[in-house]
MILO-177422 format. One line per field, with one value per residue (C-alpha): residue number from 0; residue in three letters; y negated, z negated, x. Coordinates in pm, 1 decimal. Example, Ala and Ser with C-alpha at 12.3 -4.5 7.8 and 13.67 -1.06 7.14 Angstrom:
k 0 1;
r ALA SER;
v 450.0 106.0;
w -780.0 -714.0;
u 1230.0 1367.0;
***
This chain:
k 0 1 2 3 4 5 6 7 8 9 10 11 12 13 14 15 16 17 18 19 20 21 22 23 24 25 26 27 28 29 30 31 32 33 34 35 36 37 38 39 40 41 42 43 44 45 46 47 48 49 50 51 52 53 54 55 56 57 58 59 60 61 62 63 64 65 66 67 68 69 70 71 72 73 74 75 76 77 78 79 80 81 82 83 84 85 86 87 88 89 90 91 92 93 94 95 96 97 98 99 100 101 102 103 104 105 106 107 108 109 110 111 112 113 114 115 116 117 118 119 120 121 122 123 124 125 126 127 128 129 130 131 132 133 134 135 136 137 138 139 140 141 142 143 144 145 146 147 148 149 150 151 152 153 154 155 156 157 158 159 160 161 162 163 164 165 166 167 168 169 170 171 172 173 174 175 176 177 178 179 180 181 182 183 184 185 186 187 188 189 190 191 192 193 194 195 196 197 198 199 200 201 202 203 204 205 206 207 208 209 210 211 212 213 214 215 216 217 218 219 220 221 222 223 224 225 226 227 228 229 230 231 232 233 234 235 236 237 238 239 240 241 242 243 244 245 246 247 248 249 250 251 252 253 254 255 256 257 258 259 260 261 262 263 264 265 266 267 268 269 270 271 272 273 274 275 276 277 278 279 280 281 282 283 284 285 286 287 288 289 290 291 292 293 294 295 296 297 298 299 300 301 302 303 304 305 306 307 308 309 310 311 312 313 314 315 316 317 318 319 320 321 322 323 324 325 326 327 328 329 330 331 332 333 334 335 336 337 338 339 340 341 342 343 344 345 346 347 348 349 350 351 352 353 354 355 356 357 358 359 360 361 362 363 364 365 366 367 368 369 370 371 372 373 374 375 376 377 378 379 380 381 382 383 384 385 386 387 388 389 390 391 392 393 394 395 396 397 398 399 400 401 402 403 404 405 406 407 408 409 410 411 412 413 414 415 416 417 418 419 420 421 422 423 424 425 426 427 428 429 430 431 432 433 434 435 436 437 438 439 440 441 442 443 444 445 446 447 448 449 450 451 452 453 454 455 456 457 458 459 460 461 462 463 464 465 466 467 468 469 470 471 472 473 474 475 476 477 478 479 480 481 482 483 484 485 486 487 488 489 490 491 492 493 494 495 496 497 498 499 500 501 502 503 504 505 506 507 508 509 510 511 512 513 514 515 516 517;
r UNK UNK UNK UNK UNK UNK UNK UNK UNK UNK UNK UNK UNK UNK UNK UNK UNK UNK UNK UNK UNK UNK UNK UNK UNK UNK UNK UNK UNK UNK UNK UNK UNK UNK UNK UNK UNK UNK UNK UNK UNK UNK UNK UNK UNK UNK UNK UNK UNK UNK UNK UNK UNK UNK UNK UNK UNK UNK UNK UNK UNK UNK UNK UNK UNK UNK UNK UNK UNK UNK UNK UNK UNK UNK UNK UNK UNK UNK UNK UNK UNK UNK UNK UNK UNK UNK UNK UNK UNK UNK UNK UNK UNK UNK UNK UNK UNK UNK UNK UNK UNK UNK UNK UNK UNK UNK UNK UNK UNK UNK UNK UNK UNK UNK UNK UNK UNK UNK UNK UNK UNK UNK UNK UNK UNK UNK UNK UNK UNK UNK UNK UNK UNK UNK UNK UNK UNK UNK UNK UNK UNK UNK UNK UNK UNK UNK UNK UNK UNK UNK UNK UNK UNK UNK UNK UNK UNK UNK UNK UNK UNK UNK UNK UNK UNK UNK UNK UNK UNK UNK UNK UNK UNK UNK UNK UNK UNK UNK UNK UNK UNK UNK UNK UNK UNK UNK UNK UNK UNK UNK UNK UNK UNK UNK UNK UNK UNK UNK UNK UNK UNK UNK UNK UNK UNK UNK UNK UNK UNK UNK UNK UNK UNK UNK UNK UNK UNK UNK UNK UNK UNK UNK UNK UNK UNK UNK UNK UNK UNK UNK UNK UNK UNK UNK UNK UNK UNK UNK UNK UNK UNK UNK UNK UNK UNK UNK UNK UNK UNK UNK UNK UNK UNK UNK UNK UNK UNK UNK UNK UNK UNK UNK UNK UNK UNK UNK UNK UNK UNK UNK UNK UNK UNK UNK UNK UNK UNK UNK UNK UNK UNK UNK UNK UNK UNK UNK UNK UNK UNK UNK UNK UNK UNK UNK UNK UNK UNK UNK UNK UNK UNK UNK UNK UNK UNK UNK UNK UNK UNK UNK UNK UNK UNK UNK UNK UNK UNK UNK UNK UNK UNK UNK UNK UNK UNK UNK UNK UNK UNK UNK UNK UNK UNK UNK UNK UNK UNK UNK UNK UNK UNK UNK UNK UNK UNK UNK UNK UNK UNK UNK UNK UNK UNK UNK UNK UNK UNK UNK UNK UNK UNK UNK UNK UNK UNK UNK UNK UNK UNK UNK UNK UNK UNK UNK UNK UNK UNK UNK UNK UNK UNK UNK UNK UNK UNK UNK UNK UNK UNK UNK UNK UNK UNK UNK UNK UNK UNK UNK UNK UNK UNK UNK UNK UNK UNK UNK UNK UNK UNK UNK UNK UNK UNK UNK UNK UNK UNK UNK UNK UNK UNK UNK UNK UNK UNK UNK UNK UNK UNK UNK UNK UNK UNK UNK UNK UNK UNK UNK UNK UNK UNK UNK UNK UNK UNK UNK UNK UNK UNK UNK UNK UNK UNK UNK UNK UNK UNK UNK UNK UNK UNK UNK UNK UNK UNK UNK UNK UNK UNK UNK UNK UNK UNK UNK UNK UNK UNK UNK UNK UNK UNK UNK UNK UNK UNK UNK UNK UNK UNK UNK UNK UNK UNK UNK UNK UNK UNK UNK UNK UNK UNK UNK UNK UNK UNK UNK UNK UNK UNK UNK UNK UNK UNK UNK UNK UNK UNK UNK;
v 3663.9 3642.5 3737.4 3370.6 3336.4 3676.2 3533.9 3209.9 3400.1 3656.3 3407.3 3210.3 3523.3 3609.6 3243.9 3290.8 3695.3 3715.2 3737.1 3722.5 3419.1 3201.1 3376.1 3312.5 3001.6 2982.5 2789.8 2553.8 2630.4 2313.7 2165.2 1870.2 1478.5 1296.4 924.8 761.7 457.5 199.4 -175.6 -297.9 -1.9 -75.0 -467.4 -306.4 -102.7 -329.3 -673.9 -395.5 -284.5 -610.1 -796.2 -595.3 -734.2 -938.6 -1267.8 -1230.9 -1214.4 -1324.2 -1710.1 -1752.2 -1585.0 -1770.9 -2128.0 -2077.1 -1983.3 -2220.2 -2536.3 -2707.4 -2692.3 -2826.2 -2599.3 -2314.4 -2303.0 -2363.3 -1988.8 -1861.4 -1967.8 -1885.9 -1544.1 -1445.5 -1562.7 -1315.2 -1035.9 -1133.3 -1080.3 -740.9 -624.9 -726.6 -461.1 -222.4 -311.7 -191.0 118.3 226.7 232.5 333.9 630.0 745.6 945.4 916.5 828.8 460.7 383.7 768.5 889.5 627.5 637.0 1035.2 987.5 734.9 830.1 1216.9 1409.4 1282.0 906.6 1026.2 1212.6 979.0 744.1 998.9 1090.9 808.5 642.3 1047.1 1081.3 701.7 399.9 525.3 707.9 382.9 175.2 353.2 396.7 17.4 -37.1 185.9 32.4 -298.9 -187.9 -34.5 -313.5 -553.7 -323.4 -300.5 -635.8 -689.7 -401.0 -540.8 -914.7 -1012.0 -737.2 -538.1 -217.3 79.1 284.9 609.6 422.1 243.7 568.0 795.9 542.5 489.2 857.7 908.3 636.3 792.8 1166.5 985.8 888.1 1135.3 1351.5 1065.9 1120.5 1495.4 1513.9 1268.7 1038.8 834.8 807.2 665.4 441.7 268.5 219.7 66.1 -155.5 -258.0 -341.9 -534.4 -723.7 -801.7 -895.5 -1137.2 -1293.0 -1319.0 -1500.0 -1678.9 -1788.7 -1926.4 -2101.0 -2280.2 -2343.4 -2507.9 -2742.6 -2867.7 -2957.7 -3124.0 -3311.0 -3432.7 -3607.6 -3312.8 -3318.5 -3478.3 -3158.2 -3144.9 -3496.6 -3524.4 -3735.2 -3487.2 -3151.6 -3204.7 -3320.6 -3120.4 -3086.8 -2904.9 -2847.4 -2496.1 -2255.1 -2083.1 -1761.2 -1866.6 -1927.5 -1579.3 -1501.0 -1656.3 -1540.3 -1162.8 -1214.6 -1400.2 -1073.1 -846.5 -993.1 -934.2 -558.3 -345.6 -507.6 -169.9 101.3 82.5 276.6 537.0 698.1 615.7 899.6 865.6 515.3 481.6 374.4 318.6 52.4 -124.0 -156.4 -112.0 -460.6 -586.9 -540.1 -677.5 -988.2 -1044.8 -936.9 -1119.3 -1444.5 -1396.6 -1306.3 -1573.1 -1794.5 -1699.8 -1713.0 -2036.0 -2152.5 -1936.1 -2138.6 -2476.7 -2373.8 -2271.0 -2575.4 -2815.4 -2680.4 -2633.2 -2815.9 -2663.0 -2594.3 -2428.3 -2214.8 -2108.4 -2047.1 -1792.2 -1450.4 -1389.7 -1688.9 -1625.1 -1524.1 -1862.5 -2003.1 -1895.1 -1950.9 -2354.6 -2387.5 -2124.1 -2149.0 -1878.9 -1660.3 -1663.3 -1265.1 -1291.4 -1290.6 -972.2 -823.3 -947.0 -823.9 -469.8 -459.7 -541.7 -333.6 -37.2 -73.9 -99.0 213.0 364.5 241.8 385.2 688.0 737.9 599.7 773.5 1101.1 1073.1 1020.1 1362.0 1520.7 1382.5 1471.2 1850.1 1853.0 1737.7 2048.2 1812.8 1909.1 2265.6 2323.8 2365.2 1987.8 1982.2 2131.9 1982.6 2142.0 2327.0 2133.2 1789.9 1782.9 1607.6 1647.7 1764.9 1964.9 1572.9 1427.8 1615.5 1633.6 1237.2 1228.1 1445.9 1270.7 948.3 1082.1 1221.8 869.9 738.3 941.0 803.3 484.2 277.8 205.3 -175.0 -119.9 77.3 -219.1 -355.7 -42.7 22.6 -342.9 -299.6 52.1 -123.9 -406.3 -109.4 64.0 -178.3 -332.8 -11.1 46.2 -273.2 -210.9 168.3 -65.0 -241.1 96.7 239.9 41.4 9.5 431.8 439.9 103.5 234.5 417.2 260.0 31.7 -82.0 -348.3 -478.4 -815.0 -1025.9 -943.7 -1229.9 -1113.7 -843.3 -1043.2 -1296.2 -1068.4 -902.0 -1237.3 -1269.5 -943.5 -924.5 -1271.9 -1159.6 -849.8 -1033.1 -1265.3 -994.2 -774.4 -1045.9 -1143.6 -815.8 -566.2 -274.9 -283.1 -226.4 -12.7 209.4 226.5 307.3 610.8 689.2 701.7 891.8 1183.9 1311.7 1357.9 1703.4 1800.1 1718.5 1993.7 2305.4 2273.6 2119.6 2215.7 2514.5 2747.7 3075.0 3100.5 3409.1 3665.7 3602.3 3230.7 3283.8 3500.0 3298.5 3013.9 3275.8 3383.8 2982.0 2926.6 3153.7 3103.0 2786.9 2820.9 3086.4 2813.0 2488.5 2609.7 2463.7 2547.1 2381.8 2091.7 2133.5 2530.3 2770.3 3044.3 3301.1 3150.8 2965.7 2717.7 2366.8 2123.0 1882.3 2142.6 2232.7 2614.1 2708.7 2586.5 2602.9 2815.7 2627.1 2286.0 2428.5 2652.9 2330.9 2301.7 2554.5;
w -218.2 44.3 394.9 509.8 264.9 395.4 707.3 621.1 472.4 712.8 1026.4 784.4 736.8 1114.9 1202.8 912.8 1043.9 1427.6 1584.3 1948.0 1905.5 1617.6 1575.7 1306.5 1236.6 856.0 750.3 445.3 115.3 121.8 436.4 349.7 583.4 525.0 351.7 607.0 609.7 459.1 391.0 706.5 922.0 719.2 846.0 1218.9 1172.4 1091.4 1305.7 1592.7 1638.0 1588.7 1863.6 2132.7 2454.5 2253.0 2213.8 2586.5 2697.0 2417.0 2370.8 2693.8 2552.3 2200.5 2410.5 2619.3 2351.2 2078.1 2317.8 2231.7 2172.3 1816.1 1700.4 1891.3 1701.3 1348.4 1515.2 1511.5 1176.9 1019.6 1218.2 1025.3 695.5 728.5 831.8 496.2 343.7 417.7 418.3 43.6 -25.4 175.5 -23.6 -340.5 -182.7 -77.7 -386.0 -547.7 -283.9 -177.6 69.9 481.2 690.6 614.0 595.7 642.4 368.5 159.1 289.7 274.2 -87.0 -233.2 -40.5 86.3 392.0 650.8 625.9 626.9 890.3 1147.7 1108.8 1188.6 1481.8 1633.7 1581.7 1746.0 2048.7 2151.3 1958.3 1988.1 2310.9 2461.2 2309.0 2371.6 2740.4 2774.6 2621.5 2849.7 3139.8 3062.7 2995.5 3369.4 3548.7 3411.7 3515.7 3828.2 3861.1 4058.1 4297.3 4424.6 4360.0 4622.6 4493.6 4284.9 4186.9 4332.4 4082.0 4124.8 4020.0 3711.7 3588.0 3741.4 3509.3 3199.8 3161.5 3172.0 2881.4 2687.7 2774.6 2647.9 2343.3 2241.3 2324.1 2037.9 1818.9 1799.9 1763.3 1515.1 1296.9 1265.8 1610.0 1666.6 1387.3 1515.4 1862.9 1665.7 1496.2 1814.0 2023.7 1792.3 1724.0 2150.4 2102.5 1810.5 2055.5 2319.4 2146.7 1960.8 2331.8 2410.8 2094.6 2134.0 2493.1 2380.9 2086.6 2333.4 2523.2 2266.0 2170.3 2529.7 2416.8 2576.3 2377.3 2513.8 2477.5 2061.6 1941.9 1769.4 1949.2 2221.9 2060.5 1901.4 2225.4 2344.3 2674.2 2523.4 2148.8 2065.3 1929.9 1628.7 1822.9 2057.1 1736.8 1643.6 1989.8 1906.9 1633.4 1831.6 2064.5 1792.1 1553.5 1861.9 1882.3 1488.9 1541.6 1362.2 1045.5 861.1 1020.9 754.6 552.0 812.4 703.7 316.3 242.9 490.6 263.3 48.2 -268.5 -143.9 -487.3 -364.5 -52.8 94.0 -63.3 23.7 389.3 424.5 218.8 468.3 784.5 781.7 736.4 958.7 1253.8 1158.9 1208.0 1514.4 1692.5 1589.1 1682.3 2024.4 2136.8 2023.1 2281.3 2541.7 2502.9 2478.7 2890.7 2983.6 2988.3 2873.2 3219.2 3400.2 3041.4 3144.4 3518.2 3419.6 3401.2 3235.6 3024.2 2927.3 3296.3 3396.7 3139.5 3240.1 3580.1 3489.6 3269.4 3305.6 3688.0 3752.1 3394.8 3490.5 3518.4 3176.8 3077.9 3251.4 3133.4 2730.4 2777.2 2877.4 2640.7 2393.2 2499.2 2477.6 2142.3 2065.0 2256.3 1987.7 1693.8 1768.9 1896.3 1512.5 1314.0 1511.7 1456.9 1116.3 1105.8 1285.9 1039.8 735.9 925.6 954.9 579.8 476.9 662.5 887.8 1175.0 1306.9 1062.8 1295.6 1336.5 951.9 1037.7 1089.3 1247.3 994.5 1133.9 1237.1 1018.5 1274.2 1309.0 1679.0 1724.0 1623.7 1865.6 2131.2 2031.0 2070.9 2387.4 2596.8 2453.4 2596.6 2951.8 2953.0 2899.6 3149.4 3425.3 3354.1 3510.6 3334.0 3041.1 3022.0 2964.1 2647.7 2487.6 2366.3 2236.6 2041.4 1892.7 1715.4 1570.4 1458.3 1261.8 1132.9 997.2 812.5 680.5 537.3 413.6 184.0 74.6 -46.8 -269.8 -478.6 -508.9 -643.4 -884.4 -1005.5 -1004.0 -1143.3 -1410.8 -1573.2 -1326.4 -1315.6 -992.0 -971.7 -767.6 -789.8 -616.7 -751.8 -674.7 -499.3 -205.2 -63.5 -88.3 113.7 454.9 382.2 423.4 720.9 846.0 821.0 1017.8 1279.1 1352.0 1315.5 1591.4 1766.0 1784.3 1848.8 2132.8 2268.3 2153.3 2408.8 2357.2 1985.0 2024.8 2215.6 1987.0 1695.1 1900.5 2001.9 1618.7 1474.3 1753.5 1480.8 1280.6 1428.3 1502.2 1098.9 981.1 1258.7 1226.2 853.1 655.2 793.6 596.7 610.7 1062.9 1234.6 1182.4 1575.5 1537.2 1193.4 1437.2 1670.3 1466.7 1308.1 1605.5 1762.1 1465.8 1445.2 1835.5 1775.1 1482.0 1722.9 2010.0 1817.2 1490.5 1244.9 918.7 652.0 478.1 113.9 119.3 -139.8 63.0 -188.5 -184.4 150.0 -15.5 56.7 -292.8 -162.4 -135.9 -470.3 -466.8 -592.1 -246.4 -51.6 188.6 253.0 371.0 539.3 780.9 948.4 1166.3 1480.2;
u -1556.3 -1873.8 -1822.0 -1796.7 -1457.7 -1354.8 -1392.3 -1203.4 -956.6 -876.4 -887.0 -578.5 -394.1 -424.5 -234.5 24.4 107.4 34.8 344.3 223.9 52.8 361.1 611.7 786.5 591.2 457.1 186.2 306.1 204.5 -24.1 -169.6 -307.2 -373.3 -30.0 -53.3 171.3 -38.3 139.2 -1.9 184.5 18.8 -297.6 -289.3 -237.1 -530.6 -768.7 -610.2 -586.8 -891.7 -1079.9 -837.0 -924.7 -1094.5 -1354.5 -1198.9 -1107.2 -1468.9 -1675.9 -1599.6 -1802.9 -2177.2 -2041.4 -2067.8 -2346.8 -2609.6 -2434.7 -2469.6 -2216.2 -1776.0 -1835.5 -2129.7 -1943.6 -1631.6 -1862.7 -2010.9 -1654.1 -1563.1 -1874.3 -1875.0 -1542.2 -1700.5 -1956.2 -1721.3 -1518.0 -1801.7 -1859.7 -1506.2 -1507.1 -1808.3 -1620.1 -1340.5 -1571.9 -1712.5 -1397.9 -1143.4 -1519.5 -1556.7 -1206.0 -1311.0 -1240.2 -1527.5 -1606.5 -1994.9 -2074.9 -1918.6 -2053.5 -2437.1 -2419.4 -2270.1 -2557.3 -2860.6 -2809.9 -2789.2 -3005.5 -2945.7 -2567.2 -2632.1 -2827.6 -2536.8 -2308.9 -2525.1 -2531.3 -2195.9 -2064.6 -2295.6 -2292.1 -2165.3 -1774.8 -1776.8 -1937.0 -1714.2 -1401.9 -1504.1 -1533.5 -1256.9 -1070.5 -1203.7 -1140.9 -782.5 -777.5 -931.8 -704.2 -375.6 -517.7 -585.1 -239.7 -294.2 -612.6 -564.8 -850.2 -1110.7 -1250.6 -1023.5 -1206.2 -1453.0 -1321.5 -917.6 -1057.5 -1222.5 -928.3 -669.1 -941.2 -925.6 -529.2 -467.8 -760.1 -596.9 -239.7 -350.5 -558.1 -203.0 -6.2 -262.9 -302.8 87.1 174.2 11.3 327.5 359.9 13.9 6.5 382.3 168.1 -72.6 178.0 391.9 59.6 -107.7 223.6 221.9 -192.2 -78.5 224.9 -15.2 -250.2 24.4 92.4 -252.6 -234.5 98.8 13.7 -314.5 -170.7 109.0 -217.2 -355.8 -36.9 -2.0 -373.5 -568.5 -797.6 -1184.4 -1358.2 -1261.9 -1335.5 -1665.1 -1864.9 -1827.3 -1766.8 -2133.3 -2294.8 -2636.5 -2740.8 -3038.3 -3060.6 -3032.4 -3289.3 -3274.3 -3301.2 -2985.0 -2780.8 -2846.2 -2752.4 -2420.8 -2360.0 -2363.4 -2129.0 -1875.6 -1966.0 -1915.6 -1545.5 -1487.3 -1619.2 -1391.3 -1318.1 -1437.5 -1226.1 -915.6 -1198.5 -1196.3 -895.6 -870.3 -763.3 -365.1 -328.4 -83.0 -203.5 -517.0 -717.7 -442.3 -332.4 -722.5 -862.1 -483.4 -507.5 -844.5 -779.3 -496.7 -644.1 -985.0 -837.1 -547.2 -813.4 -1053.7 -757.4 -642.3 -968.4 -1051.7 -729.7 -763.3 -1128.2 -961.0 -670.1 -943.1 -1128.0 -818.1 -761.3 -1086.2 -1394.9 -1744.2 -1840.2 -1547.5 -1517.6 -1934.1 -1854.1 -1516.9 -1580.0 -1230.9 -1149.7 -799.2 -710.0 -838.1 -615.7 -323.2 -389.7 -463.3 -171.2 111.7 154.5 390.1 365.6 -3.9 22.9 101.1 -242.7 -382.7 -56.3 -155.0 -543.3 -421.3 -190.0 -435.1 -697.8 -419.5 -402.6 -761.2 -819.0 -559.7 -712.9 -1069.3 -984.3 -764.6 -1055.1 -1344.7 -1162.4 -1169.3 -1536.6 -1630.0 -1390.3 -1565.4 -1900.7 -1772.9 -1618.7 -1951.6 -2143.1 -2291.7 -2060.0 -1916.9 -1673.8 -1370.8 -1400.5 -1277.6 -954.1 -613.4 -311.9 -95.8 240.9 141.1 -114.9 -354.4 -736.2 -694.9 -1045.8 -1218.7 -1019.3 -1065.9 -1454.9 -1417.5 -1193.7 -1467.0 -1745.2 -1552.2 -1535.0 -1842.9 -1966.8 -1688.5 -1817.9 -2229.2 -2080.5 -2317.4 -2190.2 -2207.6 -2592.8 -2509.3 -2333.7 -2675.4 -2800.3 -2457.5 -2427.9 -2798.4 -2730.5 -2399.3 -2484.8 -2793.6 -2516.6 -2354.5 -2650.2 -2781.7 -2368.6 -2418.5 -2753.6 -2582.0 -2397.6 -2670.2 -2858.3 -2509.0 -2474.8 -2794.7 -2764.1 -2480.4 -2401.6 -2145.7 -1935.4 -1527.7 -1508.9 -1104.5 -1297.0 -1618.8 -1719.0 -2005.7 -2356.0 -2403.1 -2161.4 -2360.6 -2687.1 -2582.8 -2452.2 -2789.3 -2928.7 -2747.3 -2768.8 -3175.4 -3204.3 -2961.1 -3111.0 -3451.8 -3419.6 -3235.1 -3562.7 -3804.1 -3548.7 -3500.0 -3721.9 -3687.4 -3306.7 -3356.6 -3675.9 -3410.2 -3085.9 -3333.2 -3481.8 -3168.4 -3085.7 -3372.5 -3318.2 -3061.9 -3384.4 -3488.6 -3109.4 -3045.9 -3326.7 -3221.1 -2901.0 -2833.2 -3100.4 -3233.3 -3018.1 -3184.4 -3102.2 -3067.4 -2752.1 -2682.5 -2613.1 -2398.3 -2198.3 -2166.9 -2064.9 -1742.9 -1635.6 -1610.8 -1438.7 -1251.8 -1145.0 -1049.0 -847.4 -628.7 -592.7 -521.3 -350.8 -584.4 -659.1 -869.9 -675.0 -553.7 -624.3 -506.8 -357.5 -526.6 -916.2 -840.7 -1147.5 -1064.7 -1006.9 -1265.9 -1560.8 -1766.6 -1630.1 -1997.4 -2127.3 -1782.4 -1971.8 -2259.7 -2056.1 -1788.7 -2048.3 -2158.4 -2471.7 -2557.6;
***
């Protein structure tokens, strides 16, 4: 045994026997992430944390660049086509790779380290800390909505409130993952309802001959034809709404029976969303005509306020709730991904361990709740958006093309699933024209979410492959590890109380991964 395992070893043995700082308290023989996710919870995930406060904002940008009802809701349709499309690869690379960590775990699997790595990078230091901090202040705006009915909620009350719910829920999560994933079940439930209400609200309109906006000769009217370029545009904001159809592969590893309830969930999840969005815009547009959709900066308030009269506060009520849950679901799935980054050695290793009761990654979700305020307190977040939706749509794009270069690596490995070829070549083909016209159309935006991206190049070689650092800095790194292992209870999952080397490590190079950058 090396002095990193001794190390290891003795920092276990020092939770398990320290009486001043447990007690009693005994770590179990095997700590390991529970599989509590069932195919219902499964659903949640995945319908939860694509309904969050896109379809609430994003039917708006969908219509103005489409030019048109009829060609908008073709965007919409088509735009949950395409996300089918790559759920089904993900569907392959998952039961394939059954690992946590979604397109991360399969990137650093097929083509190494630093690709991994930049991905992880980028998706840790802005794409989910941005997104989550939107999130959460959409979610605050909307509660305080009522307080301030005639204007806009003070900045320091939206941030003051964004924080608490993000504080709360990083609190659920740490303590149980049953408990967060029944949030996530109840909320999206109340986001389904509330859209279920738009929707029934909307066909009673269109029953009562409402209905102008949808017939053809109308739907497909242009003011100005579009461009090609403008489609694309489209076709980002509608994708922006469907954002999140690839978490469930997050946390593979808490599924229950996982080559079959993975592809399960996603063949019932895509279509179910795809479904109720369409059926959403037709409700919009069966109330609303073209331009009073344009001028509202909050269509489904406006909705409500046009048809519910009095249950109008139903609506800001329904997006909060809704945003809620989203905040839930990425703050569980982004977790996961810093703990697969620090099981992989790309992260400080501490970030690998879960607590040895509740069996919760709480040092990667506190890692991603600071990271969130940080971002909170910038202010400007809104002007990240852009930046995060190109290094997005990157990521997936360089996901699927993992996939083709897998298999042609490896023919003859067993796939439980394996779609036809066909599948992934065509959301390439989408993919490379969206983010095409997306760089010709704004090229500074992109310019800057791809530097912001290869910055993990120089971090990558100091702190992942530069193995031979100075004695002061391995030090360091043991005694922060050690710390933290003392204040939050952790220990590495699946360890053998005797070698303390976790089962997912290579035990010929257990040291190496678990030591982590810095």
């Amino acid at each position: 045994m090396d002095g990193e395992e001794r190390r290891r070893s003795d920092a276990q043995r020092s939770i398990m026997t320290d009486s001043n700082i447990t007690g009693d308290l005994r770590i179990p023989e095997r700590v390991t992430l529970k599989k509590e996710i069932g195919l219902l919870s499964a659903c949640t995930i995945i319908i939860g944390n694509i309904i969050g406060s896109g379809i609430f904002i994003s039917p708006k940008g969908v219509l103005e660049h489409s030019g048109s009802v009829g060609l908008a809701l073709v965007v919409w349709m088509l735009g949950g086509g395409v996300a089918a499309l790559g759920s089904l690869c993900y569907a392959e690379l998952g039961v394939t790779i059954p690992k946590s960590g979604g397109d991360y775990s399969y990137v650093t699997e097929i083509f190494g380290g630093l690709v991994g790595f930049l991905l992880l990078w980028s998706a840790v230091l802005i794409m989910y800390p941005t997104t989550l901090a939107v999130i959460a202040l959409t979610f605050s705006n909307y509660v305080l909505q009522p307080v301030f009915p005639y204007c806009v909620p003070p900045y320091m009350a939206t941030r003051m409130l964004s924080a608490i719910c993000i504080l709360f829920l990083t609190w659920v999560n740490c303590y149980s993952v049953r408990l967060a994933t029944r949030i996530q079940d109840v909320f999206t439930v109340g986001k389904l309802l509330a859209l279920g209400l738009i929707i029934t609200v909307g066909l009673m309109q269109i029953y009562g001959g409402n209905y102008e906006s949808l017939t053809p000769q109308v739907a497909f009217r242009f003011d100005k034809p579009p461009s090609i370029g403008q489609i694309a545009l489209a076709f980002l904001h509608a994708s922006f709404a469907f954002s999140g159809w690839n978490f469930l592969n997050y946390v593979t590893e808490e599924l229950v029976d996982p080559r079959r309830n993975l592809p399960r969930a996603i063949y019932i999840s895509i279509p179910l969303v795809t479904i109720v969005y369409t059926l959403t815009n037709i409700a919009y547009f069966s109330s609303m005509s073209p331009d009073e959709l344009l001028s509202s900066n909050a269509v489904a308030v406006t909705f409500g306020e046009k048809l519910l009269g009095v249950f109008s506060t139903l609506m800001p009520i329904s997006v909060a709730l809704s945003t809620f849950g989203g905040i839930n679901g990425y703050l569980f799935t982004s977790s996961r991904l810093c703990f697969s980054g620090a099981r992989e050695g790309h992260l400080p290793s501490l970030l690998a361990m879960i607590h040895f009761k509740h069996c919760t990654p709480i040092p990667a979700l506190l890692v991603c709740c600071t990271a969130t305020i940080v971002i909170l307190c910038i202010g400007e977040t809104h002007n990240l958006i852009n930046y995060v939706s190109f290094i997005n749509y990157l990521s997936y794009g360089v996901t699927i093309a993992a996939l083709l270069f897998y298999r042609w690596k490896k023919p003859n490995l067993y796939r439980p699933i394996k779609v036809s070829v066909l599948v992934p070549l065509c959301y390439l083909l989408f993919w490379a024209l969206l983010l095409g016209f997306s760089l010709h159309s704004e090229p500074l935006v992109c310019g800057v979410g791809l530097v912001i991206m290869l910055t993990g190049v120089p971090v990558y070689f100091l702190g992942v492959y530069w193995k031979d650092k100075p004695k002061c800095i391995y030090d360091f790194i043991e005694w922060a590890t050690y710390l933290g292992q003392r204040v939050f209870f952790v220990v590495f999952p699946q360890f053998d109380p005797i070698e303390v080397i976790p089962e997912w490590t290579d035990k010929t190079s257990a040291t190496s991964k678990a030591s982590g950058p810095f």
